[in-house]
N, C-alpha and C positions, 0 to 999 in steps of 0.2 A: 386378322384379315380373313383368312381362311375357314377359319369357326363361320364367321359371319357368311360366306360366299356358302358355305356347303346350308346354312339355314334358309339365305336366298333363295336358292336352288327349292331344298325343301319346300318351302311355302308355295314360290311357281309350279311345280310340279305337283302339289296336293292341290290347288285350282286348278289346271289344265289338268287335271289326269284324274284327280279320285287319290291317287297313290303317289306316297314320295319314296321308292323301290329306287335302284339304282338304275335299271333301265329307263325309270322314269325322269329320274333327276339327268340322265342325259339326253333324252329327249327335251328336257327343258333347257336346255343347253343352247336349242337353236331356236328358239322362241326370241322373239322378238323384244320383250322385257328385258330379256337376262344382259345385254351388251353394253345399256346401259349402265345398269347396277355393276356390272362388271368395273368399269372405269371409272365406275364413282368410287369403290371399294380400293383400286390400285391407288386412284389419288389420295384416297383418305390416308390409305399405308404410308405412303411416302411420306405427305406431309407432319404425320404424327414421328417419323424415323428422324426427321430435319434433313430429309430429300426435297425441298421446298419444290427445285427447280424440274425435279419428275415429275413431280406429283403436278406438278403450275401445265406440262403437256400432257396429261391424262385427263386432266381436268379440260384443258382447251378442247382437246380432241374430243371429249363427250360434249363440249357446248357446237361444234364444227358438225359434227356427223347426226348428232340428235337435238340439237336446241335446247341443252337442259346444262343451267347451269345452277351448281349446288357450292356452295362456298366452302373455302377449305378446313372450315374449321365446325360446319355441321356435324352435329352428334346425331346419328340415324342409327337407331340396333337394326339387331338381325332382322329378315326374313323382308326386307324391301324389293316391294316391284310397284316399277312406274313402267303402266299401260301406255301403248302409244303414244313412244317418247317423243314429244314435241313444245318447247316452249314451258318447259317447269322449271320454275326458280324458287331455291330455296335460301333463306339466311345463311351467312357462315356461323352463327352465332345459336341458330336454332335448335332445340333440345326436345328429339322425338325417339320415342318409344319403337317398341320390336311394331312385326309383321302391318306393315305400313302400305296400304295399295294406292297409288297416287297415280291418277289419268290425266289426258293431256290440259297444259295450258293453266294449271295449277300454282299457287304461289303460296310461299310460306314466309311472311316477310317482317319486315320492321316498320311499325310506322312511330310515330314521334314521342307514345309510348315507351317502347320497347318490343324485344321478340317473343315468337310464341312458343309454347310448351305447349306437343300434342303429346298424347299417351299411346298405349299397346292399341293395336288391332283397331288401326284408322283408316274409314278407307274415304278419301275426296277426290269425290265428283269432281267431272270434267270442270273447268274455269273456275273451281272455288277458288276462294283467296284464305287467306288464315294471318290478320295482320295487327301485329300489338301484342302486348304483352298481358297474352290472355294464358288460358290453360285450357285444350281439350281434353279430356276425360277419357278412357278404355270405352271399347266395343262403342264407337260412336261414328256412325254415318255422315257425309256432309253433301248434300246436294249440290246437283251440277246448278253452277255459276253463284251460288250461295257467297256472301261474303261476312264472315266471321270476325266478327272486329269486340265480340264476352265471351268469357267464360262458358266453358259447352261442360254441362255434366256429363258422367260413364254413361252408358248403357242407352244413348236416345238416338233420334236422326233429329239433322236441323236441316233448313231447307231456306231461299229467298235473300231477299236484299233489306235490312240486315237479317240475318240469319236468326231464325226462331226455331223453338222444339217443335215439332209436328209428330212425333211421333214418341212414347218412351216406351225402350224393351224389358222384360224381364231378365231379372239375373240368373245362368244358366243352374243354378240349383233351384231355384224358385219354380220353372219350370218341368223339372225333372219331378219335383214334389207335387205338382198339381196332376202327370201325368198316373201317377202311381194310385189316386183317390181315386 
């Protein structure tokens, strides 16, 4: 729990600041992200310890105070911030990768498929949905109100109703090598 909270920290602090210093990570501390991710992480603790019944009011308390509710058995790595926390629901069953930026009114859900699988370094846009038993990819973008119901490869943005590639990025060596020529 603690690994994960101090990478939380890190990540919000390296977006709001440039730097995740320590002064920084406590300035992230009063940020507005961090309280939720906070109580999602107490919950998770608990529930994984067979503190069901803690864990059942950290969870309530973050659907009460932010509208976010995330099931008790979501697998979320480190470095997660949900921006203006409002209205984001995620599977208990969902299976998501580190540094996850998730804005308001967001869903990660099941539909009569099954749940999704996103990867590292996802950020979705306000009102996406993410539902079935898809797989999002690393470094992939999702447009606001986008709704995701295939398979999204690494490295793109998808955007619209269903959600298509609009955009693909370079892989960050690829890059680096064009810069050097």
């Amino acid at each position: 729990m603690f690994d994960n909270i101090r990478e939380d920290l890190a990540h919000l602090a390296h977006l709001y600041y440039g730097k995740s210093t320590l002064k920084h990570k406590l300035k992230a501390m009063t940020e507005e992200p961090f309280p939720p991710v906070l109580l999602f992480r107490m919950a998770d603790c608990f529930y994984h310890n067979h503190l069901g019944l803690i864990g059942y009011f950290f969870r309530m308390l973050n659907q009460v105070l932010f509208g976010i509710v995330i099931g008790p058995k979501a697998n979320i790595g480190p470095g997660l911030i949900i921006s203006h926390a409002n209205g984001v629901v995620v599977n208990s069953h969902a299976k998501i990768g580190s540094h996850l930026i998730i804005q308001h009114q967001v869903t990660i859900g099941q539909s009569n498929l099954g749940i999704p699988t996103v990867g590292d370094y996802v950020y979705c846009g306000c009102g996406c949905k993410i539902l079935g038993k898809i797989t999002v990819g690393d470094n992939v973008k999702i447009g606001a109100n986008a709704v995701v119901t295939k398979d999204v490869p690494s490295m793109c943005t998808v955007a619209g109703i269903p959600a298509k590639i609009i955009r693909r990025h370079e892989a960050p060596e690829e890059a680096e090598q064009q810069q050097v020529r």
